[in-house]
N, C-alpha and C positions, 0 to 999 in steps of 0.2 A: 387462442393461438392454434394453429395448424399441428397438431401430433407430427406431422413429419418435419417441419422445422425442429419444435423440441428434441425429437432423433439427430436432427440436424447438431445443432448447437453441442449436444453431450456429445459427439465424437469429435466434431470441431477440435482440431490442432490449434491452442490458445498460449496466448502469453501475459504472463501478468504482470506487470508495472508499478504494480502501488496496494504494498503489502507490508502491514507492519508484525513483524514474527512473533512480539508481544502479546500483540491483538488474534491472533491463531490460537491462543491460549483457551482448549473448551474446558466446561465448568468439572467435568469428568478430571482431566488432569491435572486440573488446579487442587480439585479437592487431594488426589493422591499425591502430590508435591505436597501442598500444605501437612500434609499426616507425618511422608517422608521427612520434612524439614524440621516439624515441630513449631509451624507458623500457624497462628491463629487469626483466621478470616473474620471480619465483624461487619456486620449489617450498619445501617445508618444512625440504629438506636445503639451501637456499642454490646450489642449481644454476637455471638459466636454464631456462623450459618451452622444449622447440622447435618445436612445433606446436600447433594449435587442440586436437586431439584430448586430446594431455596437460594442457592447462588444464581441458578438460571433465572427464577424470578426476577432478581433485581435486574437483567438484562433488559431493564427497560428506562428508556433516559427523555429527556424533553427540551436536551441541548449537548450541547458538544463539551461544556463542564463536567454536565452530572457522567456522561461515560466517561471522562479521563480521571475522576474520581476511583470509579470503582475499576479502572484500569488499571491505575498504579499500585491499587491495593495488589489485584491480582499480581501484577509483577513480584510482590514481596516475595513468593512461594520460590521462585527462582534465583538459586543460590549457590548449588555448584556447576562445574563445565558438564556434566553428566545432563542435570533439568536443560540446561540451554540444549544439549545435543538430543534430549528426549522431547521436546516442543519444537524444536525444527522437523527433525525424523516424523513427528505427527503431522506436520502442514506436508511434506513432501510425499508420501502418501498418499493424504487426502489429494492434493490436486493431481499424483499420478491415475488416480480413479477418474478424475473429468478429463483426462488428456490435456492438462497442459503442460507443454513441451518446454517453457524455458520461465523460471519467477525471477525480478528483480525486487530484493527481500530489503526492506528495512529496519535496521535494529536502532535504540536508545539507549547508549551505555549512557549515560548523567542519569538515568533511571534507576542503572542499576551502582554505581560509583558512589552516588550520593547513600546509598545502602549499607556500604562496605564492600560489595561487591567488586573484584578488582577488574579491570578491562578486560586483561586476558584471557578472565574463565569466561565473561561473555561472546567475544571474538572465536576464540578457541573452540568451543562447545558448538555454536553456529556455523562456525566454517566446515568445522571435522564431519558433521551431518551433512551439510550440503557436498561436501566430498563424496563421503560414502553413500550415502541413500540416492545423490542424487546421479552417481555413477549406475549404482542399481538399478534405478528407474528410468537411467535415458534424459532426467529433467536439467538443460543446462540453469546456471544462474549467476546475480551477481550480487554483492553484497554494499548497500547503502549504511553510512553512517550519518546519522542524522543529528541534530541538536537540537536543543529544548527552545522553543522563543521564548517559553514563561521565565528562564531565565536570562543571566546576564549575559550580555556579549563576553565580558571577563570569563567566563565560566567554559565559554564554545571555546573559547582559544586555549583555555586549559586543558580540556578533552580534543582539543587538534593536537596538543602536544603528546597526552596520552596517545594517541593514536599512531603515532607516527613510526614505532619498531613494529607495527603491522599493517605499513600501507600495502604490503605487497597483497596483503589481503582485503581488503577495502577498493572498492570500485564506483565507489561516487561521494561526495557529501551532500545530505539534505537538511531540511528544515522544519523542523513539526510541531505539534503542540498547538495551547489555545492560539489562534488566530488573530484576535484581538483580544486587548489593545495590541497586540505587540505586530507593528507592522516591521515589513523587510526590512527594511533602512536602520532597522535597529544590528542588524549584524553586515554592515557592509563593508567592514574591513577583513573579519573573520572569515565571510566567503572570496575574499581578493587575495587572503594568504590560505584557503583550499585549493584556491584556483592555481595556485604554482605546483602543486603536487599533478598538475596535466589530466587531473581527474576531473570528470564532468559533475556538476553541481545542480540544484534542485530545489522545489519549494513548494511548500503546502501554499495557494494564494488565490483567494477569488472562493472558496467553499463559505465562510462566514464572513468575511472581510471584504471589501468594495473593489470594486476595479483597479482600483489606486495601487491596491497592494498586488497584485497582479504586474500593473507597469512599472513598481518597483524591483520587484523579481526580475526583470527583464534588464531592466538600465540599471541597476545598482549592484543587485547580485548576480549579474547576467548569464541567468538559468540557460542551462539545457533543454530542459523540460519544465514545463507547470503539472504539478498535483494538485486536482481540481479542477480548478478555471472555471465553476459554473458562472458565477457571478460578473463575467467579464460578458457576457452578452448584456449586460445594462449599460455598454458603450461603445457603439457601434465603432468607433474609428479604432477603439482596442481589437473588437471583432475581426477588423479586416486587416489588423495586420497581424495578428497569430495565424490568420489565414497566409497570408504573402509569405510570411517567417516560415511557412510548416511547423508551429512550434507546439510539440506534446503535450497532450494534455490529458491526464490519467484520472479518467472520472470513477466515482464508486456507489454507482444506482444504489443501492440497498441501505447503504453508508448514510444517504443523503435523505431516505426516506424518516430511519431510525434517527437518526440524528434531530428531524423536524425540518431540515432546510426545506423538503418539499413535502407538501400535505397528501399527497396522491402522487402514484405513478404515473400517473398520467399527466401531471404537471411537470414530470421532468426533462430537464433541457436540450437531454443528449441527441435527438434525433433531429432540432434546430440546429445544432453543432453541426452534424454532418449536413444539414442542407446547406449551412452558411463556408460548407468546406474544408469544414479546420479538424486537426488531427487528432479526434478525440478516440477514447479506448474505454475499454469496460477493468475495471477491477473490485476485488472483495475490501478493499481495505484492511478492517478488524472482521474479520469473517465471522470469527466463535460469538461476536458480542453482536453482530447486527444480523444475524439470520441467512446467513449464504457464499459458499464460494462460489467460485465464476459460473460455473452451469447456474447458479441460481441467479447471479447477476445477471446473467444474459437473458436469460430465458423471461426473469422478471420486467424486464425496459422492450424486450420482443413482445410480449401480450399486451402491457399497457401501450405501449407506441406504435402497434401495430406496426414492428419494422419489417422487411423482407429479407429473404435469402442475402441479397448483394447487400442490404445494409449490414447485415453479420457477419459476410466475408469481408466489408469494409473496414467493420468494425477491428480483424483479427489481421488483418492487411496493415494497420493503422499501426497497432502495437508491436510485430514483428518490423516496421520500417523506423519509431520511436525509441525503440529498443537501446542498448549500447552495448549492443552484438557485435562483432568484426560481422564485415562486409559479405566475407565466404559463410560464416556462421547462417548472417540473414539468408543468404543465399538459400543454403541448406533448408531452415526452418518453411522459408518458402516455395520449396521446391514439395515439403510437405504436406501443407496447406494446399498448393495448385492440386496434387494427385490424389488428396481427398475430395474436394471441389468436384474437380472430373469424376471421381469413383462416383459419386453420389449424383450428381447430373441429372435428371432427367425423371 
């Protein structure tokens, strides 16, 4: 790849889409939460990690199971509003150093609930950071509550009701977790009573699971957005009409490589996406667990895809209009993007 695209990309004005807060968690502040709490990490044989380096290790998966395994574990370590507000405060940071200008963050309270964990230290802790830090750094944002598919529809509509003396804080619901079995249609009431709160909704669909659950997302829980979507190019007439829709679609290169979905960068779909028109974007997803936040997302699908300048400005074009910014906000963010563009020209 071109040393001056790579310059390119790290100053790039970016937006992130599909980012789960959990997954920001590096092996560094895990180990110091875990010390802090008095929580005990254990390897897969049931012995104790004793350094940061040996948690880093296990950062190596061969499906999308084995990392929500050692995901959840990590989650244990977080336990008061303080860890939530000190693991957001590090993701915010971190992406003020790549210049991205606005993240739409998604948290797992049934993660932390099912722990003891009460909602409010979760909510609480992650909003009061995104407030402060992210006042500090200029970085807007919004706040996704998500639900588990591995569990019960009953469960999502228990955690809707937990949620509800904090909608003011809450800016979307999504849907995460294993992918299969658990197809959309399993929560299609639960997303038809989010949808009354006027808030825009969302869905993990199409990363391990078939088109199907994609078209489900769309007619059943009738997303806003797709997270993911790779898998929906194994149906062309799906294709063209995410194409026709404009409908988002928050892919996560590094995510996807780590995970196994794709064996080589250079098998990945996203630069077919943008030929076929449709509004795909770049994200880190679990950054700490898969090797990269967006400068490294991007920079990684730029060298194997040999994509150009305008597919990059495409790409950040894509995600600042997918967004669920106010209109003036878009406005604004691209008005920053245009005068970096221009500075850099030529």
């Amino acid at each position: 790849m071109d040393q001056d695209l790579g310059k390119f990309i790290e100053g790039l004005p970016k937006t992130e889409l599909h980012l789960h807060i959990e997954g920001s968690l590096e092996p560094e502040l895990m180990f110091e939460l875990a010390r802090r709490n008095r929580v005990e990490l254990l390897n897969k044989a049931g012995v104790p990690y004793q350094d940061v380096e040996e948690i880093r290790a296990a950062y190596e998966f061969g499906n999308l199971q084995e990392f929500l395994d050692l995901y959840y574990q990590g989650m244990s370590v977080l336990i008061t509003e303080q860890d939530f507000y000190d693991l957001t405060t590090a993701y915010l940071r971190k992406i003020a150093s790549q210049n991205v200008t606005h993240t739409e963050i998604f948290f797992d309270p049934q993660g932390h609930t099912e722990r003891g964990v009460e909602f409010a230290t979760a909510i609480r802790g992650i909003k009061r950071a995104l407030m402060d830090d992210g006042a500090d750094s200029g970085i807007s944002s919004k706040l996704i509550m998500s639900f588990l598919r591995h569990k019960r529809e009953a469960d999502a509509f228990e955690t809707l009701e937990q949620a509800t003396p904090y909608l003011d804080m809450i800016d979307g619901f999504g849907l995460d977790s294993s992918e299969k079995p658990f197809p959309p249609s399993l929560f299609e009431r639960v997303f038809a009573e989010a949808r009354k709160t006027g808030k825009p909704v969302l869905a993990h669909a199409g990363e391990e699971g078939p088109p199907e659950y994609v078209r489900q997302a769309l007619d059943l829980l009738k997303v806003n957005r797709i997270d993911h979507g790779n898998r929906s190019l194994e149906d062309p007439a799906l294709v063209e009409r995410l194409a026709k829709e404009k409908m988002g679609l928050t892919v996560c290169p590094l995510s996807n490589l780590k995970l196994c979905g794709i064996k080589d960068m250079r098998d990945h779909p996203l630069k077919i996406m943008l030929q076929h028109g449709l509004k795909a974007t770049v994200n880190s997803d679990d950054p700490a667990y898969f090797g990269g936040y967006m400068n490294e997302n991007f920079i990684a699908v730029a060298e194997a895809l040999n994509l150009t300048r305008d597919d990059i400005i495409t790409l950040a074009r894509n995600a600042m209009e997918i967004s669920f910014l106010s209109p003036g906000q878009k406005e604004q963010k691209t008005r920053q993007l245009d005068d970096y563009v221009a500075k850099t020209d030529g």
